[in-house]
N, C-alpha and C positions, 0 to 999 in steps of 0.2 A: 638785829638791833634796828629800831627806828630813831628819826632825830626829828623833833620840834623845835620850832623856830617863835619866838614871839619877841616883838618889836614892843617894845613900851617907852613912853614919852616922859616917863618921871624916874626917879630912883624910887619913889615912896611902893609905885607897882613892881618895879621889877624886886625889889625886896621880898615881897609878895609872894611874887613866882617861886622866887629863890627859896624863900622858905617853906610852901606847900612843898616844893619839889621833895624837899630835904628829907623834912615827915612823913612822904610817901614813900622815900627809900628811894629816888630817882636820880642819877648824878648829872648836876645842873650845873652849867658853867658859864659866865658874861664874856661874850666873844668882846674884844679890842676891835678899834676901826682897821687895822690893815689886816687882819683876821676877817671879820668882813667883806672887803674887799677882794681878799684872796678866794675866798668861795667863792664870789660874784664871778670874779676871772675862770675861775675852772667851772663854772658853771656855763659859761658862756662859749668854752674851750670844747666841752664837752658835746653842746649843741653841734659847736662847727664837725666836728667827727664825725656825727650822723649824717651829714649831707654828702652827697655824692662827690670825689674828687672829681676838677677840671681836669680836662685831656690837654696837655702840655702844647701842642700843637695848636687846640683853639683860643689858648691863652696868645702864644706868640701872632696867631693871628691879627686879633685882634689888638694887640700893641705893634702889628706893622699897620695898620690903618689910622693909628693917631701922628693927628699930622702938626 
């Protein structure tokens, strides 16, 4: 399953979408703002996973040197 994402500035376009979609047999949904927001968050969550954890000991390090 792939997902598309399209932002539109009017209802008159997203109606639009919503309706190609329909006719093409595609199921098309209007995400809500904290639906939105909630991808943004795990989107962002997800990035942090991929980076390498800190070593626990350079962390403590470094917060005994702030003075």
């Amino acid at each position: 399953m792939s997902t598309i994402v399209i932002d539109v500035d009017d209802t008159s376009s997203m109606k639009l979408f919503l309706d190609l979609a329909r006719k093409l047999h595609f199921k098309a949904t209007v995400l809500t703002d904290e639906q939105k927001e909630d991808w943004g968050l795990l989107s962002m969550i997800k990035e942090r996973d991929e980076e390498p954890p800190v070593p626990v000991q350079s962390a403590l390090d470094i917060l005994g040197n702030v003075k």
